[in-house]
N, C-alpha and C positions, 0 to 999 in steps of 0.2 A: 504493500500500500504506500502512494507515495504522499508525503506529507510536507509542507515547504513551511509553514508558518508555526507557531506553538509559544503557549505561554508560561514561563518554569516559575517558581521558588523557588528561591535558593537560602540555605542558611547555614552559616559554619557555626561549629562547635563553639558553645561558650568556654572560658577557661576557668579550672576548676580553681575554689578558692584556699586561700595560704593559712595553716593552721598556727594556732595559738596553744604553744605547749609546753611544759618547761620540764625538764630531768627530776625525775625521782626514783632515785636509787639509794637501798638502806645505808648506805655507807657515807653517802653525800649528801650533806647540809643542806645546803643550798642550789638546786643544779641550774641550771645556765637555760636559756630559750633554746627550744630544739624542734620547733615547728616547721616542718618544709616547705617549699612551695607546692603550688597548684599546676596542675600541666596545660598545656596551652592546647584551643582547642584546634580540631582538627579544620584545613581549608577546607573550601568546595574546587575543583580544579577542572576548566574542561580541557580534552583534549582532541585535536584533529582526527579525525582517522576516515583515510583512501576509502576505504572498504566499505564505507554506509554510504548513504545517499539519500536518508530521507530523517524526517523529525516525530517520524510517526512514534515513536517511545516516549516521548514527551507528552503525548495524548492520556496516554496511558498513566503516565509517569508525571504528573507535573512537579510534585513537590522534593527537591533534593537536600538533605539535611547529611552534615556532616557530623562525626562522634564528637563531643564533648570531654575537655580536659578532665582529669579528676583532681580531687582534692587533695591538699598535703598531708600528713602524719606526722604521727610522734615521731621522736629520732629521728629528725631531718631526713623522713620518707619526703620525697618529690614523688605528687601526684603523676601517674601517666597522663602522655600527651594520647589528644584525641587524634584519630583514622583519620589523613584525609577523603576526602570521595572522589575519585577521577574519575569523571564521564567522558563517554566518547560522544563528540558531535562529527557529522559529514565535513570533510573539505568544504569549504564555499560556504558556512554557517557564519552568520554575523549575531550578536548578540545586542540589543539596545533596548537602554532606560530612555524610555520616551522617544524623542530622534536623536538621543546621543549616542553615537557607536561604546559600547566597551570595549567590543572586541571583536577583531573580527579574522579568520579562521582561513588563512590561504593558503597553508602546508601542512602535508604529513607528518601529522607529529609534534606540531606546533601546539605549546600548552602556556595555560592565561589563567591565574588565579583569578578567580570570579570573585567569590568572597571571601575575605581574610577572617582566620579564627581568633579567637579572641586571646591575649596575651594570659595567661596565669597570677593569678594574684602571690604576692611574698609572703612567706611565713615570718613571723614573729623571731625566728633565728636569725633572718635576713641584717635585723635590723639594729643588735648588737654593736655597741659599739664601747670604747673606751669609756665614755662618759657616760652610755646609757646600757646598762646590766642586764638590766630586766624588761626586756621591751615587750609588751600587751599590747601590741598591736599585729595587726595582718592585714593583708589585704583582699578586696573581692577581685576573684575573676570576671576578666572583661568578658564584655556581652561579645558572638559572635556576629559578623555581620549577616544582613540578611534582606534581600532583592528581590523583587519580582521582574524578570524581564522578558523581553520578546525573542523570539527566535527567528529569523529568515534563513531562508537557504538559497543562495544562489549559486547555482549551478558554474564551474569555472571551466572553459570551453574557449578554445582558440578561433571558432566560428561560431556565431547564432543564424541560426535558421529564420528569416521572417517574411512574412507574404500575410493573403490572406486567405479564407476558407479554401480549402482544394487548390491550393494552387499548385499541390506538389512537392512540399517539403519532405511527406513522410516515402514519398517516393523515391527520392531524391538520396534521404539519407539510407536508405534500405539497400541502396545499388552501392552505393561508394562504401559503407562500412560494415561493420557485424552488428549492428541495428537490425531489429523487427521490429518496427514500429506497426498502428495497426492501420490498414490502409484499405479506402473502399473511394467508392464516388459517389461523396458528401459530405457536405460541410461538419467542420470539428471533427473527422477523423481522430486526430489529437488531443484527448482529454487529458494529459499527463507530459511533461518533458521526457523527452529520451536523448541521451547519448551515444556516439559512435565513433569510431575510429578511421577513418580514412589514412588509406593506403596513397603517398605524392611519392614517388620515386622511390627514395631510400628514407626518407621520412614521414610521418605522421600527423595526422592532422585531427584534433578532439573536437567535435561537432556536435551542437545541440539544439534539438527542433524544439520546437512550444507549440503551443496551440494555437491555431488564425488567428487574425488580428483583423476587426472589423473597426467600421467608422463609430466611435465614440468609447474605444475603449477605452482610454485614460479617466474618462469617467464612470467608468464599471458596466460599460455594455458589453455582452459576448464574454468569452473565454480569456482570449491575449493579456487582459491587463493584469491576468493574476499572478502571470508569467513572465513578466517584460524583466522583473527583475536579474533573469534567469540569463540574460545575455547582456546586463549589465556589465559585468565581468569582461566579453569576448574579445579578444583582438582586432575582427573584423566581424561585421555582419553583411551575413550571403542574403540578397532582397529577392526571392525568386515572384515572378510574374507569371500566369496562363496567359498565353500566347493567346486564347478563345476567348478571355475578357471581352464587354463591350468596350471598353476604354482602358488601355491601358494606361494612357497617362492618370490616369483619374487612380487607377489602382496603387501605381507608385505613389500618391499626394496624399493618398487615405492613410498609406502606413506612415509616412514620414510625418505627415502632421501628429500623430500617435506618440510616435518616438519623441517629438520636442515636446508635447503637451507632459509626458510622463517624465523625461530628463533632457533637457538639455545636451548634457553630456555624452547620453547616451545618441542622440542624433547627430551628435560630431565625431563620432566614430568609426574609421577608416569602413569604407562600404563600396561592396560588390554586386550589380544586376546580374542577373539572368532571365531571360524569357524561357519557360519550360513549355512541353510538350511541343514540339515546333515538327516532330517526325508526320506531322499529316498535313504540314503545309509547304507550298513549296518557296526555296532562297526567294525570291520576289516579293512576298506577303513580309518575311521573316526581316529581310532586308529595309520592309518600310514603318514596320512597328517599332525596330532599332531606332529608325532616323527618328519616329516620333517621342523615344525618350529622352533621346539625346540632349535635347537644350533645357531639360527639368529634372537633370541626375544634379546630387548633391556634388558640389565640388572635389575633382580627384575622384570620381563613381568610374568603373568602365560598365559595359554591358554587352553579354554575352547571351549566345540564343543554342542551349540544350537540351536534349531528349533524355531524361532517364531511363526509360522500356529499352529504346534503341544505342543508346549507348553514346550519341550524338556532343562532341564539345566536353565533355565529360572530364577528361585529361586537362585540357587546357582552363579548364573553369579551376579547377584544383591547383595547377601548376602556380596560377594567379592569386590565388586563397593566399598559397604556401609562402608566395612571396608579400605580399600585404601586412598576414600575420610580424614574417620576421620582420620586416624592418618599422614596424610599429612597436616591436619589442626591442628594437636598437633604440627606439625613439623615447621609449620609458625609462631603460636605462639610462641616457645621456640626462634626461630632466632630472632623477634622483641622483644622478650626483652631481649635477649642478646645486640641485637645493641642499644639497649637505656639504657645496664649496662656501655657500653663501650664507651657513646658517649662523647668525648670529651667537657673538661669547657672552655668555650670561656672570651675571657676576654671582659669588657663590651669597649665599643667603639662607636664614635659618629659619621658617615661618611657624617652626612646631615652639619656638620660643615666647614668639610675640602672643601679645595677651590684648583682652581692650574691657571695661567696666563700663555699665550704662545704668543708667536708675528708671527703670522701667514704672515705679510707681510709689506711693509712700511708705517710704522705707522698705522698699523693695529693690536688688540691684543684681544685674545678671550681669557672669564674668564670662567670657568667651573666649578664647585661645585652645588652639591644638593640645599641649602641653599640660595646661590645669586640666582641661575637661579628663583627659588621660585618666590623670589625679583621682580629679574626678568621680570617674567610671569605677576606680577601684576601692574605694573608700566605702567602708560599713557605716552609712550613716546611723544604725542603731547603737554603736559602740563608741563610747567616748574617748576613747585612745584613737579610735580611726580618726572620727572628727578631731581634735585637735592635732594631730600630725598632719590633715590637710591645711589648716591654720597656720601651721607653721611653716611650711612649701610655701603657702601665699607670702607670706612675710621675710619668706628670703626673695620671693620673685619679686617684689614691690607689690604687688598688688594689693597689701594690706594699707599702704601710705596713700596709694590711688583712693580706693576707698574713702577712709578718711579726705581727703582733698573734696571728695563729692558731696562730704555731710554725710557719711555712714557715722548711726552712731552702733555703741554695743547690743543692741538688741535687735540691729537692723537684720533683713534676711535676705541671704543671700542664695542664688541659684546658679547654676554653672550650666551653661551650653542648652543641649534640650534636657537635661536630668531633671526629674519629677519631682526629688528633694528638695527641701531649703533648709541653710544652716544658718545658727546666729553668728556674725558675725564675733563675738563672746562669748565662751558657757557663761551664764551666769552660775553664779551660787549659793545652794540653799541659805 
């Protein structure tokens, strides 16, 4: 079953939290903090893989959760860390929050932390130090991250196939490769993309049809637009034409207005004609359908008039293919490493430092930075050793003097980042 679109959850492991624990052994007075940490939880990870081709597991499958850290022990046991989960998605899977790419999936084997697991909180051992013996404090494991995103799959293909109902595409790829696509005489033949191989000399050529492409796809009429994506990828797109059309210039304007309505992009994409089935007319007809596309090809288009049944132009339509492809692939190359001659030197910068304080309301003041939020995240607000050890993080970061600056006073409350807590700026005491 083929499936191109899908909508996941994803959530990595939380990280287990840092215990609070101190030595008691008959012999020893006093024993020392010996609480471990928490283990970190596990990511979510996708991975490429050649061998699929479709998202249909995702159907089935939406929600991916990865293992969760464990917690620490006595005797500085360190909780285990959590499983990651590596899924496999198809080559040519894109992933995205909203229309922001996260990732997107052009080699075998090519692997993308989705979502990060959440760090481990310290144990009480951690935190030991010359001046301080007896440290009552831990920390919570961080929450793991956790996304809902979109799937696409588009197909990555050295040729796309495009025309419209019957024109012959699945005829076309049937002859030239190890396609079986399914082929009759009517329209939408093609309810699914198929891939194929074509045999050019001593080289290969990965080829992929879609479905027709009728007037008003990019607005969701007909089959094409569900598929356009599918030859976004292509190096070149093969525009095949019926020869028995009433019009065929009218035929070539219907797809190309489709391609710019749907991308841009994608209609500036090195492109080849062909007029098909041309085996029951003769050079004079074939000769004067040529001339009438000739002055409405896109710029750099050639066009070509072949029979797939008959075997007609067949070689030479391909030889053209092969040649298009490569030198559009010298031409991507030369642009990536121009924009990596020119990419700009960044200056180094530390933004998990920076912090910023707002007074959101009376006597209410939310702190925001990378860093604290961190803090943060790992802090037992139920326990008062947690809380004031995050108080005191603030007070070496300045953030405590900021505050103040703002009219915080000791009983003011404060929030961090989106966490649901508030702490007083103070314990007060009984």
């Amino acid at each position: 079953m083929f499936v191109d679109t899908a909508r996941v959850m994803v959530k990595a492991g939380d990280g287990g939290n840092g215990a609070v624990s101190f030595r008691h052994e008959i012999y020893v007075d006093k024993g020392g903090p010996d609480g471990g940490n928490g283990g970190d939880g596990g990511d979510v990870i996708f991975k490429a893989d050649s061998n699929s081709n479709t998202l249909v597991d995702f159907r089935f499958k939406p929600e991916l959760r990865a293992q969760k850290g464990e917690s620490g022990g006595k005797r500085r046991k360190n909780g285990k860390q959590g499983d990651p989960l590596i899924v496999s998605v198809p080559v040519g899977t894109v992933v995205k929050d909203g229309d922001k790419v996260v990732a997107d999936f052009i080699e075998d084997g090519q692997q993308v932390v989705i979502a990060k697991g959440g760090d481990g909180g310290f144990g009480n051992a951690h935190f030991k130090s010359s001046t301080r013996q007896t440290p009552r404090v831990a920390e919570k494991g961080e929450v793991g991250e956790e996304f809902e995103f979109n799937l696409e799959l588009k197909l990555i293909a050295d040729v796309g196939l495009l025309g419209k109902p019957n024109a012959g595409k699945s005829t076309f790829l049937s002859v030239v490769s190890n396609a079986k696509p399914e082929i009759a005489d009517y329209e939408f033949t093609t309810l699914t993309p198929h891939l194929g191989v074509a045999d050019v000399d001593n080289t290969t050529l990965l080829i992929a049809d879609i479905p027709g492409i009728i007037e008003g796809a990019a607005e969701g009429k007909g089959l094409g637009h569900e598929f356009l994506r599918h030859v976004e990828r292509t190096g070149a797109l093969l525009h095949l034409i019926d020869a028995y059309s009433d019009d065929v210039v009218k035929s070539y304007q219907v797809i190309r207005a489709e391609l710019e309505a749907h991308d841009i992009k994608l209609a500036e994409r090195p492109e080849v004609v062909a007029l098909t089935k041309i085996e029951g007319l003769d050079n004079e007809i074939v000769s004067d359908l040529m001339a009438q596309l000739m002055p409405v090809l896109a710029p750099k288009s050639e066009v070509f008039a072949i029979s797939s049944q008959a075997g007609l132009g067949i070689r030479e339509l391909l030889r053209k293919l092969r040649a298009v492809v490569d030198a559009e692939k010298i031409q991507q190359a030369e642009q990536v490493a121009e924009e990596v001659s020119e990419e700009a030197t960044y200056t180094l910068n530390t933004p998990e430092l920076a912090w910023q304080v707002e007074k959101t309301g009376q006597g209410i003041f939310k702190i925001t930075g990378q860093r604290i939020e961190k803090f943060a995240r790992r802090t037992d607000f139920e326990d008062f050793h947690g809380r004031q050890r995050l108080r005191d993080i603030m007070k070496k970061m300045g953030i405590t003097h900021e505050l103040t600056r703002k009219g915080a006073e000791p009983d003011s409350q404060l929030r961090f980042g989106r966490h649901e807590q508030f702490m007083a700026l103070i314990e007060q005491e009984d």
